[in-house]
C-alpha positions as CSV (number, residue, x, y, z in Angstrom):
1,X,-9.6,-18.8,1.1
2,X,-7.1,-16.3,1.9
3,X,-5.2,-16.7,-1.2
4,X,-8.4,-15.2,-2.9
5,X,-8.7,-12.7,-1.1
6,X,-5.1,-11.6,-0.8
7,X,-5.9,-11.4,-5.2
8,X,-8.3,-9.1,-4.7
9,X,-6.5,-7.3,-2.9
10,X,-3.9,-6.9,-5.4
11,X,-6.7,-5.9,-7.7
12,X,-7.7,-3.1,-5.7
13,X,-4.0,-2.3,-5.1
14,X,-3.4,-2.5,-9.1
15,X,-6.4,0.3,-10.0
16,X,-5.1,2.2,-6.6
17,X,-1.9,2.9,-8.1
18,X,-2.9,3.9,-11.2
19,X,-5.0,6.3,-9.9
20,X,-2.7,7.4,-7.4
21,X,-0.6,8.5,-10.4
22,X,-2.9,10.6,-12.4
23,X,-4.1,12.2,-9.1
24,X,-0.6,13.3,-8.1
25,X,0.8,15.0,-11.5
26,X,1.5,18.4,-11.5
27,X,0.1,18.5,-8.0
28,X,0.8,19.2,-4.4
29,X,1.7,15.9,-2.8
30,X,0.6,16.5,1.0
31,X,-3.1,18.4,0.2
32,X,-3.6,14.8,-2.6
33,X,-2.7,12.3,0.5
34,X,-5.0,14.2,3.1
35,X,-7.7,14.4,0.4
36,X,-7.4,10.8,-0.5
37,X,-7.0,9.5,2.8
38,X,-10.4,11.8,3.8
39,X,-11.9,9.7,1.1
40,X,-11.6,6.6,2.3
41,X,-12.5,7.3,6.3
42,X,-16.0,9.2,4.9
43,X,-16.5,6.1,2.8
44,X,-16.2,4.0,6.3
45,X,-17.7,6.8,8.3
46,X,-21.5,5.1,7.7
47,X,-20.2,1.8,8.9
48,X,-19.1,3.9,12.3
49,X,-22.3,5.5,12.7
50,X,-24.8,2.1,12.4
51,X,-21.9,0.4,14.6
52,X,-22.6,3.4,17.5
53,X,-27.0,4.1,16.9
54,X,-27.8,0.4,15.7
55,X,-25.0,-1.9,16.7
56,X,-27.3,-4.7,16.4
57,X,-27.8,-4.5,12.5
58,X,-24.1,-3.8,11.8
59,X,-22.7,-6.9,13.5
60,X,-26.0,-8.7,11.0
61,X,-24.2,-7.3,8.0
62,X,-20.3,-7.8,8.7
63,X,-19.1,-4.5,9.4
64,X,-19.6,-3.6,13.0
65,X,-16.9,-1.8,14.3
66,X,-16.1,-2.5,18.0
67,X,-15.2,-0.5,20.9
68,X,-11.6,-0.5,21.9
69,X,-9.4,0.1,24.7
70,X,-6.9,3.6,24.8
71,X,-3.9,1.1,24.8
72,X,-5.5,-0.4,21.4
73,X,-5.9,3.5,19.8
74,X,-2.2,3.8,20.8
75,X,-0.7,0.4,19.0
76,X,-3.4,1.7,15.8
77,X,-1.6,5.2,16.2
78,X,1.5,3.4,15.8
79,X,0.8,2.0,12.7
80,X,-0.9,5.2,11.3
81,X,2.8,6.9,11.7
82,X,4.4,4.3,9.6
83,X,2.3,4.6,7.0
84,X,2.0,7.9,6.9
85,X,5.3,8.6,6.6
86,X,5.7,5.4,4.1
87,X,3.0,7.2,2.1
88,X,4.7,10.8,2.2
89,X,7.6,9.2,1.0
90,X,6.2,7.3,-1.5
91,X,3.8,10.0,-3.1
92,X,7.1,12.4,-3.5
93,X,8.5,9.4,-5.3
94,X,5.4,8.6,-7.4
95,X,5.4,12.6,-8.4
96,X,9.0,12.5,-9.6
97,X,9.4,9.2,-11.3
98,X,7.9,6.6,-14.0
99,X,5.2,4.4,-12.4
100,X,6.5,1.7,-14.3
101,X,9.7,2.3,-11.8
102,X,8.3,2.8,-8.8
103,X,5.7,0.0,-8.8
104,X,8.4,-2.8,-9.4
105,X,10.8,-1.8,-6.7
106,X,7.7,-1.4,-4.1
107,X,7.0,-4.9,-5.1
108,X,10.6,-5.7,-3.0
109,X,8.3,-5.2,-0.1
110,X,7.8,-9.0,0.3
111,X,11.8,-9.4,0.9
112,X,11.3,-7.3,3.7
113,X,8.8,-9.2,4.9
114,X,9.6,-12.5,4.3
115,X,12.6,-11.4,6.3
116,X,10.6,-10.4,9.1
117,X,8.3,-13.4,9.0
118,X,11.1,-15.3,9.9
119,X,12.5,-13.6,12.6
120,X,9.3,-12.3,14.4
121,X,6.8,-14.9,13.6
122,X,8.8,-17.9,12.9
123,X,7.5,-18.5,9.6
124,X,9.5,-21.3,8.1
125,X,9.8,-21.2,4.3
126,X,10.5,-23.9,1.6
127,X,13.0,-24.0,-1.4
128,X,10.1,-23.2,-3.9
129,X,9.6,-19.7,-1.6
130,X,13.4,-19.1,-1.5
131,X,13.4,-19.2,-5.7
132,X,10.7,-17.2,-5.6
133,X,11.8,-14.1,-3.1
134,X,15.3,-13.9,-4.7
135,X,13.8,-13.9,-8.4
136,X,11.6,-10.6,-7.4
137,X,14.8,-8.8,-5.3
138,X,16.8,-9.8,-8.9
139,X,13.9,-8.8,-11.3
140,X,13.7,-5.1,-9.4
141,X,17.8,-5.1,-9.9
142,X,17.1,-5.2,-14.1
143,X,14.4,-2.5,-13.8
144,X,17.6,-0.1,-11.9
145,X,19.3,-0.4,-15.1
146,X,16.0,0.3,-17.4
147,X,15.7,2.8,-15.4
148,X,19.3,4.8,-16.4
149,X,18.0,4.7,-19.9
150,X,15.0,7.3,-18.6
151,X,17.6,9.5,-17.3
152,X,17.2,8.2,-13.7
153,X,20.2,7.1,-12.1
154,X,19.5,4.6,-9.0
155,X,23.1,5.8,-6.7
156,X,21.8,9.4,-6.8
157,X,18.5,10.0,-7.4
158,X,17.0,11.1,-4.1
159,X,13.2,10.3,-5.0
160,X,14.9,6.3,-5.9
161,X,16.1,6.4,-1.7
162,X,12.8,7.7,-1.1
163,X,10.8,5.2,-2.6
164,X,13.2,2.5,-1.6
165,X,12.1,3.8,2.2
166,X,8.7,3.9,1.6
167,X,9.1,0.0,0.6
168,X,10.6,-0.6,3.9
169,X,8.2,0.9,6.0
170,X,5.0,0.1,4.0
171,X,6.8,-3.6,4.8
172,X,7.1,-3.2,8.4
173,X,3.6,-2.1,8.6
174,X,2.3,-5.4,7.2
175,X,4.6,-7.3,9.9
176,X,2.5,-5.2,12.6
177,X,-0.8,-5.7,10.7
178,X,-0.3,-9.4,11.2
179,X,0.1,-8.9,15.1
180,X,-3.2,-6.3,15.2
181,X,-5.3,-8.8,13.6
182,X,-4.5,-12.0,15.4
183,X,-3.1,-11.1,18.7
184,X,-5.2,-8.1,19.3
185,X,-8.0,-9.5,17.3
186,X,-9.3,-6.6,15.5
187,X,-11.4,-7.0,12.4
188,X,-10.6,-5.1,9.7
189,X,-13.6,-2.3,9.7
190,X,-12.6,-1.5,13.1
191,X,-8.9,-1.3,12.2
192,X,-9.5,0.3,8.8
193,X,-11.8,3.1,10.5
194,X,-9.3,4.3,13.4
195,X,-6.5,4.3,11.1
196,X,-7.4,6.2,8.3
197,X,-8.5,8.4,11.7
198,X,-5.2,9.2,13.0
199,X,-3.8,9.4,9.4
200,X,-5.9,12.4,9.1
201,X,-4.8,13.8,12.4
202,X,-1.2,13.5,11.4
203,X,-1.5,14.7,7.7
204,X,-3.3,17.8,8.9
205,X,-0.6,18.7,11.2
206,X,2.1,18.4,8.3
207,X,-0.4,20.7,6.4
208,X,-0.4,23.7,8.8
209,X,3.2,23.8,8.5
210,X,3.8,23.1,5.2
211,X,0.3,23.6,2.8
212,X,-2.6,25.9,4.7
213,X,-0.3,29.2,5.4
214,X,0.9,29.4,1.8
215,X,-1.9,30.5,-0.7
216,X,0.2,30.1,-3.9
217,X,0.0,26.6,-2.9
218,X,-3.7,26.1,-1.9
219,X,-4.5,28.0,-5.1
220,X,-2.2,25.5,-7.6
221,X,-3.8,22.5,-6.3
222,X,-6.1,20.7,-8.3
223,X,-9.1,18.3,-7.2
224,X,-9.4,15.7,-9.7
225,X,-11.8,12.5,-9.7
226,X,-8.6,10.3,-8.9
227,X,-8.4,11.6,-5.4
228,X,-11.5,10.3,-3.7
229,X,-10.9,7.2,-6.3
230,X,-7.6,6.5,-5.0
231,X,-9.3,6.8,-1.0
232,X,-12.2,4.1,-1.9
233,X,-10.0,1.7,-3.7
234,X,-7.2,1.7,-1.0
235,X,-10.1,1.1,1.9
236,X,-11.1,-1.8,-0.8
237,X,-7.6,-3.6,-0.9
238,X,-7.1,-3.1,2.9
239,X,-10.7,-4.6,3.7
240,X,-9.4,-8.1,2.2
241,X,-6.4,-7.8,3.0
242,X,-7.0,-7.7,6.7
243,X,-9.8,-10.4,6.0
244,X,-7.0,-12.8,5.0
245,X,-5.2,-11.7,7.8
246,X,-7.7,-12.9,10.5
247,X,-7.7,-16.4,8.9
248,X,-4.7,-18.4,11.2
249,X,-3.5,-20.1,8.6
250,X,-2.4,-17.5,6.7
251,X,0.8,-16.8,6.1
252,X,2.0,-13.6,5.8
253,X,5.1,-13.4,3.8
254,X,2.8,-15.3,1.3
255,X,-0.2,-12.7,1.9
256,X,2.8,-10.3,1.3
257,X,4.2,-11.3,-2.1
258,X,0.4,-12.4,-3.3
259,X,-0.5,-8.9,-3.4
260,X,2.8,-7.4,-5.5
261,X,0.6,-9.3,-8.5
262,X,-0.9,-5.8,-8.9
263,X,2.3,-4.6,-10.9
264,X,0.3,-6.6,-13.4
265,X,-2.0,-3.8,-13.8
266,X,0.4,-1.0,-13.1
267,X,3.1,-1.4,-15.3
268,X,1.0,-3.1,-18.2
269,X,-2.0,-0.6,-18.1
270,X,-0.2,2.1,-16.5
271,X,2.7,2.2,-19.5
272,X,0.0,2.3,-21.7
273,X,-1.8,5.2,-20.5
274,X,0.9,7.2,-19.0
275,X,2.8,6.8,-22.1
276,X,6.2,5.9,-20.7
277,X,9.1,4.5,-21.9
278,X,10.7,0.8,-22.4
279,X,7.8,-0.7,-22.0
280,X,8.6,-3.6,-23.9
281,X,11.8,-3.8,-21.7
282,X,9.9,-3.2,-18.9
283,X,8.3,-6.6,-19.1
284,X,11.2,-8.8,-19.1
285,X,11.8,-8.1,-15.0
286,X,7.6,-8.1,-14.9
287,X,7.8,-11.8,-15.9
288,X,11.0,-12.4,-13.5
289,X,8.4,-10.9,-10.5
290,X,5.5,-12.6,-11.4
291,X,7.3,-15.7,-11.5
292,X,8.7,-15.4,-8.4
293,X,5.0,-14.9,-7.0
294,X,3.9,-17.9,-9.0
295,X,6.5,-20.1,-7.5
296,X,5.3,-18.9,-3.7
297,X,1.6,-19.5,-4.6
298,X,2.3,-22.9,-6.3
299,X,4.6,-23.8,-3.1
């Protein structure tokens, strides 16, 4: 069961990005992130609200969320730090290059991960799963040299380290998300809620520094529909995500590489309405990830 749901996951993940995208161009990266993440924790905020004036009838439809502990808020703080920082990085990235780039080499994430899984949790892969890793770390090696032939050159373009960064933390976040769920033994509304909590908290104090004192930037920033889409959709993929999570069987370098099946949708759809380049080259490394994912999943 948590092979399905790490899928829809992926699903959510696939229409996130491609939202993500349009919401970012031309735009203010910082003011896009706060708005999106605002998005998503108003979307939850109902669930928080029945959970405190009627706790009764949100533990009868799934979605109560729990009181926890200040040590708990401190290990959830943790995690909203990685990730906002992976997302700062990432967003700059997303701005500045093709999302038919980007998207591939975040799909590295599982190497990161399966790396981890290893070492932290002991997770003990087979040959199958071995194929499978190394053709998605090769596959995102072709899409470096597609990627020269869009003027982007992998050894010195800083938004490439960037995004290369953000795929290392956003990985080291889903290590930690495997220890909130089943050692702490959070469910996912409760972790969801207080996250996207603290993101806000952190965002807005980027902001006064770098966004709210400057009105030539508050004026050039433009809300568009993709911002509270990209919020909803992300709340979505993390909602099944973390319900795969709490099943103990679940493995999560598996859980990991099920959900880079997303580039599906965002280099596919995405090339086609972005309009970028080499698409058709572009899907040569697609099949090389996909695979890779295939040979994990069949495993």
């Amino acid at each position: 069961m948590w092979m399905y749901l790490g899928l829809l996951a992926a699903l959510f993940l696939g229409l996130h990005n491609l939202c993500k995208k349009h919401a970012v161009q031309g735009n203010e990266v910082f003011p896009v992130l706060l708005g999106t993440v605002s998005s998503g924790f108003i979307f939850v905020l109902p669930f928080y609200l029945i959970s405190v004036y009627n706790p009764e009838y949100a533990k009868e439809i799934g979605f109560l969320i729990t009181k926890i502990s200040w040590t708990i808020h401190g290990f959830i703080f943790i995690k909203s730090a990685i990730m906002a920082c992976s997302w700062v990085l990432a967003y700059q990235a997303l701005k500045h290059l093709p999302i038919t780039i980007v998207t591939p080499i975040r799909s590295a994430g599982p190497f990161f991960t399966f790396i981890g899984a290893i070492l932290i949790y002991q997770e003990r892969p087979n040959a199958l799963q071995w194929v499978g890793f190394f053709l998605i770390i090769f596959s995102v090696l072709l899409y470096s040299k597609i990627g020269k032939k869009e003027g982007i050159n992998f050894r010195s373009n800083k938004w490439i380290f960037a995004i290369i960064a953000a795929t290392f933390l956003g990985a080291s976040s889903g290590l930690y998300d495997k220890f909130l769920i089943q050692s702490l033994h959070l469910n996912p509304q409760t972790l969801i809620f207080w996250f996207c909590f603290y993101v806000i908290l952190i965002l807005l104090v980027i902001l006064s520094i770098t966004w709210f004192p400057y009105a030539e930037k508050r004026r050039a920033f433009k809300f568009r529909w993709s911002i509270p889409a990209v919020g909803i959709l992300l709340q979505a993929a993390d909602y099944f995500y973390f319900k795969a999570l709490q099943d103990p069987d679940a493995l999560i370098m598996l859980l990991s590489a099920i959900k880079r099946s997303q580039i599906l949708i965002a280099v596919v759809v995405g090339g086609l309405i972005f309009k970028e380049q080499n698409k058709r080259k572009k899907l040569v490394p697609l099949a090389g990830i996909l695979l890779g994912v295939f040979f994990i999943l069949y495993s």
